[in-house]
N, C-alpha and C positions, 0 to 999 in steps of 0.2 A: 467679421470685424471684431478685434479685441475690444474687450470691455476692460479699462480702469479698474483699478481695486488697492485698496492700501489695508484691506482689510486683512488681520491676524488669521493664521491657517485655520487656528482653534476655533476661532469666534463663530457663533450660530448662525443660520441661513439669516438672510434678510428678507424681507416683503420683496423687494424686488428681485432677490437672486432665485427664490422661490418662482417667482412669474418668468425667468430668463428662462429657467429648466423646463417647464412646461411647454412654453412656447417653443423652446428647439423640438423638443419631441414630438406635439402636434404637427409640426413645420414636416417631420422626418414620415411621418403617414395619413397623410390630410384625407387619406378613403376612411379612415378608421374613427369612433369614438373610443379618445381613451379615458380610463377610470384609474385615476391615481389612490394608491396605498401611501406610499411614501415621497418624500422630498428629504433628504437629509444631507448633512453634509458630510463628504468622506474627507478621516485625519490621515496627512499624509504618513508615508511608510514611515516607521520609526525610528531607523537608522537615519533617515534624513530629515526627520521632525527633530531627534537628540540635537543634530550640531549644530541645527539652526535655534533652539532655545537655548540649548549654552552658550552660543556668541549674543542673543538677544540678552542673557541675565547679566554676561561679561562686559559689554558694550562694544563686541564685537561685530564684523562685517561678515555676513552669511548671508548667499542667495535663498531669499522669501521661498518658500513651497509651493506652488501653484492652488489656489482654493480649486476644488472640486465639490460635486456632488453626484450623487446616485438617486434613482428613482425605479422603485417598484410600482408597476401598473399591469391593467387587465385593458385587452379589448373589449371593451363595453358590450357582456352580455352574452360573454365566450368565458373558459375556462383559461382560457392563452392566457400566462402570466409571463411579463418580462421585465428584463434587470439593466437599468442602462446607466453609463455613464458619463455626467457631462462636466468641459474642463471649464470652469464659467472663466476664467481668464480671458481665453482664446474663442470666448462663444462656440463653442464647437460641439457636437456629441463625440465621444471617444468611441462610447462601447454600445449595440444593445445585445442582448441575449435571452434567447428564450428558453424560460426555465422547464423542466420535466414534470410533467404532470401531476405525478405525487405530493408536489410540493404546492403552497397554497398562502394567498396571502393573509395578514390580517385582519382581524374586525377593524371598520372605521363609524366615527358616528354616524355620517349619511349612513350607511347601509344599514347602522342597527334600527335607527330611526326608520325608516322604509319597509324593514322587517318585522317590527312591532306593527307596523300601522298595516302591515299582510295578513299578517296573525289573525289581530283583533278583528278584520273585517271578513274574513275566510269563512264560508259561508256552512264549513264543514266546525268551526269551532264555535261559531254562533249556536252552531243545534246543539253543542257537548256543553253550552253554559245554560242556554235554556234549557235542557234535562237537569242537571243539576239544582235548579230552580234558586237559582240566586237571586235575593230581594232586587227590585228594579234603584232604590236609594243607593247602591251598593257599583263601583264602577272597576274593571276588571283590568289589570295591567298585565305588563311582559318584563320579564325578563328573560331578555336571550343569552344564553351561555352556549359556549365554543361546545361543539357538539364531540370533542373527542374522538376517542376510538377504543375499541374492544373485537376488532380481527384486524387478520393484514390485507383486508380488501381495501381497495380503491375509492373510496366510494367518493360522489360527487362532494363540494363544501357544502356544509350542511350546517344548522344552526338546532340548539336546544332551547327550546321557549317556555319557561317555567309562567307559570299565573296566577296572581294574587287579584286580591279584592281591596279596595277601599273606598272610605267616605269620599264626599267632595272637598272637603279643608287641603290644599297643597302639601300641607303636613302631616297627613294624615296614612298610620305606618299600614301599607299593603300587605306587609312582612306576614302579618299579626291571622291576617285570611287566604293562606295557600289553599289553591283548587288542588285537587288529585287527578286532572289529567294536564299532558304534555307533548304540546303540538312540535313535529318536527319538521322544518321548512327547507326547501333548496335553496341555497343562497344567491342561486342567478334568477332562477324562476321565479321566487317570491313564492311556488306551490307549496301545499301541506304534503311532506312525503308520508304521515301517518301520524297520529294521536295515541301518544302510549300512555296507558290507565296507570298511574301513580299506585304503589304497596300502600295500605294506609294501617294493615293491623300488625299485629307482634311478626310477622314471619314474610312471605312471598306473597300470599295470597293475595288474590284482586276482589274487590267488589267494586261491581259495575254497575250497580245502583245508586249507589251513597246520591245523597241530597245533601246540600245545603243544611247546617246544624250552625243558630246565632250563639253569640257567648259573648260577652265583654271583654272590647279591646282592649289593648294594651298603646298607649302612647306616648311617644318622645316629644312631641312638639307642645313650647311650653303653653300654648293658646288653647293645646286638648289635654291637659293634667287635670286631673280633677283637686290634685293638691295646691294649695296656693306656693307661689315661690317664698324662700329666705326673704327675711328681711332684716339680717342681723348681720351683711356681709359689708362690710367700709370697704372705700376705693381703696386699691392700691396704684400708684402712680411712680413709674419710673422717669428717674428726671436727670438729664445730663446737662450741665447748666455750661459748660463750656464746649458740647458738642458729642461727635464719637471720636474714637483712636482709630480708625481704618482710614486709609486712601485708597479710592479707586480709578483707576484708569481703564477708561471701556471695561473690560473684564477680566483685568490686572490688577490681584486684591495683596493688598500690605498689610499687615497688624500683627505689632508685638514680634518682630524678629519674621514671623511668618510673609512667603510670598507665595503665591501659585494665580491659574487661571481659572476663572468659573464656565465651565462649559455646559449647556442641555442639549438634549436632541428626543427626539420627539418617543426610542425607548426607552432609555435610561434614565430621564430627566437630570437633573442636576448629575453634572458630572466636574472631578477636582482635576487640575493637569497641572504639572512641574510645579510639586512642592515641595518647598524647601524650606528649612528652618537657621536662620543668622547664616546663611550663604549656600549652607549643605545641601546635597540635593536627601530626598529622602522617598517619595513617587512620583515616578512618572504620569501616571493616571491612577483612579479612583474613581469609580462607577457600581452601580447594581444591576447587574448579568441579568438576574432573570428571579420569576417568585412563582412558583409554582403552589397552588389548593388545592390537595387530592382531598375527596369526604371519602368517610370512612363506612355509610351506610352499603353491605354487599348486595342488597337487593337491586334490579335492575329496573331503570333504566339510571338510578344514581350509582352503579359502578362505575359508570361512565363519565361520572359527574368531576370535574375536573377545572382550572382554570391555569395558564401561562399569561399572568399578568402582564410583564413584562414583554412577553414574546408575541401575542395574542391579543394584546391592547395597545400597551405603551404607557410608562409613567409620564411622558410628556404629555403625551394626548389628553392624560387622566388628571393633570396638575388643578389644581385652584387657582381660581384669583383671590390671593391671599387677603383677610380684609385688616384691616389697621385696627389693631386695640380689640381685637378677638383672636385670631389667627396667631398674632404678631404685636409681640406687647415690648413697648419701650421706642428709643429712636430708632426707626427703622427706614432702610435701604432696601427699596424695590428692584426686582429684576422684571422685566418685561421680555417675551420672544415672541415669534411666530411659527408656525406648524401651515401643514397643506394640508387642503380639501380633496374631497375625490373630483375636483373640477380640474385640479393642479394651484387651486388660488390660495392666495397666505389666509392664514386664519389667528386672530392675535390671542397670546396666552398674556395677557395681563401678571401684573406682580405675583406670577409663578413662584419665584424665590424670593425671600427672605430675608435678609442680614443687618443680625444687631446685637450688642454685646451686653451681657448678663453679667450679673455678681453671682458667682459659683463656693459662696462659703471661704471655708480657710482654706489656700493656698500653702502654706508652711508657717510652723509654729514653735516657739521653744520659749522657755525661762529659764533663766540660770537657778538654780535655788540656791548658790553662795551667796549673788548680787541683787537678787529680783529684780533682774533685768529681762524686758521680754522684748524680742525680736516676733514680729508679726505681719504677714502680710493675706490679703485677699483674694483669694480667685478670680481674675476677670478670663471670660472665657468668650468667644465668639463662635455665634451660632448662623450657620445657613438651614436651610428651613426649605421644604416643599411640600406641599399636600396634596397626595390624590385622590378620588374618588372613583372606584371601582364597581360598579353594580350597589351594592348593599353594605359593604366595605370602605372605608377611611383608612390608610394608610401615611403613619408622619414620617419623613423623610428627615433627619438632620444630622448634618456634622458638626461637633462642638470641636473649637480647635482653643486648647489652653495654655497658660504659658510658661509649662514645663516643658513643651514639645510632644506632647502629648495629643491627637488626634481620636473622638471617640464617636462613630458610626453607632446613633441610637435610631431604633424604628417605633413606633408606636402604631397598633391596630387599634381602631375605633371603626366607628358605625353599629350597622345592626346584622343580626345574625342569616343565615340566608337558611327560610324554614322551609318547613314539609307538612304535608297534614298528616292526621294521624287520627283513629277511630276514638272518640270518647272513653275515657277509661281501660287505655293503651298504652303500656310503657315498651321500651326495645332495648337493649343492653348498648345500642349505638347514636344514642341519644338522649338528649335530654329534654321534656316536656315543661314549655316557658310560657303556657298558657294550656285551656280548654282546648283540645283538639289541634296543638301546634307544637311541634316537634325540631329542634334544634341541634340534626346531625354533628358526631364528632367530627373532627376532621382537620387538618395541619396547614399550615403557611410554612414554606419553607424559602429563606432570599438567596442568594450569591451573589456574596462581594468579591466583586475582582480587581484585584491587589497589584498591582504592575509596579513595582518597587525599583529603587535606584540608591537604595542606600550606602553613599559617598560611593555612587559609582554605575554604573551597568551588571559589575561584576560579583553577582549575589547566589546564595546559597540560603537554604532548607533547614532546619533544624527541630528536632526533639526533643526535650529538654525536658528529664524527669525528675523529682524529689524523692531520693532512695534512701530507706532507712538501713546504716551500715550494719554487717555482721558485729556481734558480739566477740568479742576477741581481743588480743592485748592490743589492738589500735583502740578498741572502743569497748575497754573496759567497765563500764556506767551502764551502758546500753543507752547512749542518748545521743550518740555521732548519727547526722543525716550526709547527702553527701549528694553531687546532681550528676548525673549521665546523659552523655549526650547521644542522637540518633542521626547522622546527615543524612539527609533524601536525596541520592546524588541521580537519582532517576528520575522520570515522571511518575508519579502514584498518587495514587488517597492517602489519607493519612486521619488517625482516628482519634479522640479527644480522653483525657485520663484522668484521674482525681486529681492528681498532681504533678499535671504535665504543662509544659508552656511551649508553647509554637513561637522559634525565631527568624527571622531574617537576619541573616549575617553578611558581611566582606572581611572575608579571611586576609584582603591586600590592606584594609585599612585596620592597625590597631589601637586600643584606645591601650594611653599610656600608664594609666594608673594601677590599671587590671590586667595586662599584659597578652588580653583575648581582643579576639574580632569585634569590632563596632556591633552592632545589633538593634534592631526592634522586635518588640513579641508583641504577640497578640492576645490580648487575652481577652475570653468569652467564655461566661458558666458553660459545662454539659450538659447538651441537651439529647433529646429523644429524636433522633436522625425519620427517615421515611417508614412508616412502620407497611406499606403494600408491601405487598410480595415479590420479590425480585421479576420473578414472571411475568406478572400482571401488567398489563399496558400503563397504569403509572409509573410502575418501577423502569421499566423499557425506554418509559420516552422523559423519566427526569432521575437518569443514572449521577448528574450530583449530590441529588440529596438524602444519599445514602452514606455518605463521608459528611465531618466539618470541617476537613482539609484537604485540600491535591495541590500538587505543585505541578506545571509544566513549564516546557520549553518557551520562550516567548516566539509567537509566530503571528505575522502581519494578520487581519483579516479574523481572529478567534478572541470574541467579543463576549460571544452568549455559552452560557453554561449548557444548553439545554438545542444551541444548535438554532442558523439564524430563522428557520421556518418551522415556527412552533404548534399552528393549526393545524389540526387533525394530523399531527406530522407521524410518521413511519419512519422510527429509527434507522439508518444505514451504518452503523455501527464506526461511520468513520466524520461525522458529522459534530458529535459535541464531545462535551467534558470528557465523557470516560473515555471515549475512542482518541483522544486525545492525550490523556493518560498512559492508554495501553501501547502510543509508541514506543513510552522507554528514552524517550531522550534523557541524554545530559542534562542533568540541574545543575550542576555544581560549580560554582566560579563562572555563571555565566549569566545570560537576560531572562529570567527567572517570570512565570504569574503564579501567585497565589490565589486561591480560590476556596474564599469563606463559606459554608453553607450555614447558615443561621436559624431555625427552627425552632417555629411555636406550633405546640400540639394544645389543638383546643378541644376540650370536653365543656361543651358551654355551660356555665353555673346560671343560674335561675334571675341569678345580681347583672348577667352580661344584657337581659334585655330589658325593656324595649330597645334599649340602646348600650351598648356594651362601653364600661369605663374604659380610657387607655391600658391597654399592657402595652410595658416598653420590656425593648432587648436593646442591649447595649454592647458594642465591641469596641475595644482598646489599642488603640497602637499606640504602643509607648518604648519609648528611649531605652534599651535595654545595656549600658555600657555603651551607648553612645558619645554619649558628652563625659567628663574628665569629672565636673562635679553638679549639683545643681541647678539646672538651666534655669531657673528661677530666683537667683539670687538676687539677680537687679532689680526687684521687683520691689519700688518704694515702699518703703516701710507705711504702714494702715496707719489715718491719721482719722479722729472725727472732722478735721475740717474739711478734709474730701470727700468722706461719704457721707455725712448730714445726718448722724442718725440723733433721734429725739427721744426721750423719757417717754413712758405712758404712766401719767400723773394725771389727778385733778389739775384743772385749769389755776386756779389757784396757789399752783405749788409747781408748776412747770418751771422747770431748771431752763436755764440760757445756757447752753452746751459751748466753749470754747474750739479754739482748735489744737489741743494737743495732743502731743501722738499717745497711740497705744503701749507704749513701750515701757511706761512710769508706774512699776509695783514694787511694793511692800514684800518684800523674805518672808515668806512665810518657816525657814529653817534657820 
């Protein structure tokens, strides 16, 4: 029986379209318990998602896309992983398939949950914490990390269970008392496959004695500071007296010339679809591939020490419920979605996203100094916003979109560091000591953004874009002519980042009339310090993006993730992600074109990152590069104090009654 739907192809799973999928597939082998990884929804082909958002933006008539979904599961208790997919239109399953052995699903909370509570009661780690002799006040935690790989054996899913200690306070950081051993468990059995004795001094070596040695913690929670808080910090309160400037429709966002779709799914979380700016198209989609933490400690068993955020967890599954007036400051606009359990039941992600619009400083500025006339306006900028939580790690997710046409993809790491222990009076040249006996390996974040562009068009191209100082010679007599060269990628490749180099998106079919070149966006992102593992090494093997901060390929349905769609313990097939993707060599040029950002932060943790590490933000740029004819921001009311309400800081006594006249009334100073 067909099931109803008016629902947008884009739009997120629902609660019940969640429960539809399950139930068909239970329906399809009712000998079987199944153990759900995934519920998601698959976007249709994109040849045929394009003509149906162009007639949708046009107000034209095009046949709806069918909503779909896919679902990964296990037979409850078996290795058997399969891939099905169901067309919830027509209630029906289309496809299932069962995957190849090698490949493996993700961590989900049931299972880590279940897998901690293995751990902790295993009667084999009970005796490695009472040797140790940890104070009975003192309570022992898990964190399981994806147990990697380091050969190209088979080996069953396996989990890495790292252990800490803490008080009873909720807040109280475990970080601060890592154990030095590390129970390794089967992920279907819940068994301990082996307990491997943690390095603690300058080199390899093991000691398998070490006890238990107390030291004063360190903590973030502000109810365990021994310092009292500020009390010299006044409210700040943002206030919009006649509202915001966005409209929404379901998950059809307008602001300031700006339209597109807000999508999540339970990898990528927040993800942006057909955006466009005063009518143009400019992306198709806009998501984060994948993030990959290699540490950089070589002793074993942390060579192995690794995580695929993205591929391995999910920023969906990891989002927050973002809270009002901490998280999310000003009028804000909640998103709400749902995600699946391993039962196949919804699971709700409460105001996951974000959205609310900021004063961003000046916008553009000039005085005449003939007239002393000043032309002024403000930055309003609108922000979407997600937070996930990661093991030990915070990660801030947001797009600021401004109204130059300007789009700027900023990430923010926060949380706490993920430690080690380390012998008293022990330092290692791959780390840093952030307490007594606790050690805070180096080690990298690296993201990819995946860029699927449309700029005025489908029909896009790659670009290079250097700042070359010219020969001396009778052109450039002075020595002070610069001049720009360009590089097209008319293949698939990497592409590497320069002092003075600018990565563009081009359409050679569309040109802007003033400049007499291609339409354009660039991107601009400082240089950073790419994957420093060894090409060799099974980091470098299984995350071949984040060795480039660019590649360009072919667009092709179905290639999503950088890093390849099965990221656990996964074993490279060299035709499976990014690079092998690359090394076909297709045509870039004048044609449907992904870009793919690698973004990297290399952390050597500073002493200041803990107990709790301040934001570091990375910030990238798409902006208008000879796109528009002149300033897309011209319309942009002139700054008045009677619109932004700003106030003197005077004694009360002397407090000015502020008018509303504009900014634009100066005095020549020539």
């Amino acid at each position: 029986m067909a099931v109803p739907t008016s629902k947008h192809p884009l739009d997120p799973l629902t609660a019940d379209e969640i429960l539809q999928v399950s139930s068909l597939l239970k329906a399809r082998t009712p000998e079987k318990t199944l153990y759900f990884k995934i519920i998601a929804i698959i976007e249709p082909p994109k040849a045929q998602l394009r003509e149906f958002l162009i007639a949708e933006r046009n107000g034209g008539v095009q046949p709806k896309p069918p909503r779909k979904a896919s679902s990964l599961y296990y037979h409850l208790g078996t290795a058997d992983l399969f891939l099905a997919e169901v067309n919830l239109e027509s209630n029906s399953v289309q496809s299932i398939k069962k995957l190849a052995p090698e490949l493996h699903g993700q961590a989900d909370i049931d299972e880590a949950i279940a897998l901690r509570d293995a751990c902790l009661k295993h009667p084999k780690v009970l005796e490695a914490i009472k040797k140790f002799q940890l104070p009975e006040h003192l309570e022992v935690n898990c964190d399981p990390w994806p147990y990697g790989r380091d050969s190209e054996k088979n080996l069953p899913r396996y989990v890495q269970c790292y252990l800490f200690a803490r008080g009873h306070h909720p807040g109280s950081n475990h970080y601060d008392t890592p154990l030095p051993f590390s129970p390794v468990l089967d992920m279907i059995t819940k068994e301990v496959v082996e307990i491997i004795r943690l390095p603690t001094g300058s080199g390899h070596e093991l000691n398998h004695d070490s006890v238990f040695e107390p030291h004063e913690t360190k903590e973030y929670h502000h109810e365990l500071q021994k310092q009292p808080a500020r009390t010299d910090l006044k409210p700040l309160i943002v206030h919009q007296p006649e509202g915001v400037s966005f409209t929404i429709d379901g998950y059809l966002i307008k602001w300031q010339k700006w339209r597109f779709r807000l999508g999540f799914t339970w990898r990528e979380g927040m993800v942006l679809h057909d955006v466009t700016y005063d009518g143009r198209e400019l992306f198709h989609r806009l998501g984060l591939s994948e993030m990959f933490v290699p540490y950089g400690d070589p002793r074993y068993p942390y060579s192995r020490k690794s995580v695929f955020d993205v591929g391995d967890i999910g920023a969906g599954v990891a989002a927050n419920n973002l809270a009002l007036g901490c998280d999310c400051l000003g009028v804000i606009k909640y998103f709400s979605f749902v995600i699946s359990n391993s039962q196949g039941k919804p699971v709700e992600k409460p105001n996951a996203i974000c959205m609310h619009e900021i004063d961003d400083g000046i916008g553009w500025k000039h005085t005449n100094t003939k007239t002393g006339a000043v032309s002024i306006v403000r930055s309003r900028v609108l922000v979407l916003q997600t937070i996930i939580t990661v093991g030990n790690y915070e990660y801030v997710f947001m797009w600021h979109l401004d109204q130059a046409a300007g789009l700027h993809y900023k990430i923010q790491a926060t949380g706490i560091l993920s430690t080690a222990p380390i012998d008293s009076g022990v330092t290692v040249p791959w780390g840093t000591n952030v307490n007594e006996v606790v050690m805070a390996p180096f080690h990298q974040h690296v993201f990819s953004l995946r860029i699927d562009p449309t700029i005025d068009g489908d029909k896009n191209s790659f670009i290079e874009e250097d700042s070359v100082a010219m020969t001396m010679n009778e052109n450039n007599p002075f020595g002070v002519g610069y001049v720009t060269e360009t590089k097209l990628l008319s293949k698939s490749t990497p592409s590497d980042s320069a002092p003075n180099r600018v990565h563009k998106i081009i359409n050679t079919s569309s040109i802007n009339r003033s400049s007499g070149k291609p339409v354009a966006y660039a991107i601009h992102s400082p240089v950073k310090q790419m994957l420093l593992a060894h090409p060799s090494s099974w980091h470098g093997k299984r995350a071949k993006y984040a060795y480039h901060p660019f590649w360009v390929t072919a667009h092709r349905d179905g290639e999503l993730y950088a890093a390849g769609d099965y990221t656990y313990q996964s074993l490279p097939d060299n035709k499976s992600d990014l690079g092998a993707w690359a090394d076909r060599k297709d045509n870039t040029e004048d044609t449907d074109i992904v870009i793919w950002h690698s973004i990297s932060l290399t952390h050597n943790p500073r002493t200041e990152d803990y107990p709790v590490m301040p934001c570091d933000t990375m910030t990238v740029s798409l902006k208008p590069s000879g796109f528009f004819d002149q300033n897309p921001a011209l319309d942009v009311p002139q700054s008045t104090q009677r619109s932004n309400g700003s106030r003197l800081v005077e004694d009360t006594a002397l407090t000015v009654a502020v008018g509303g006249h504009s900014c634009g009334a100066r005095e020549s100073k020539l």
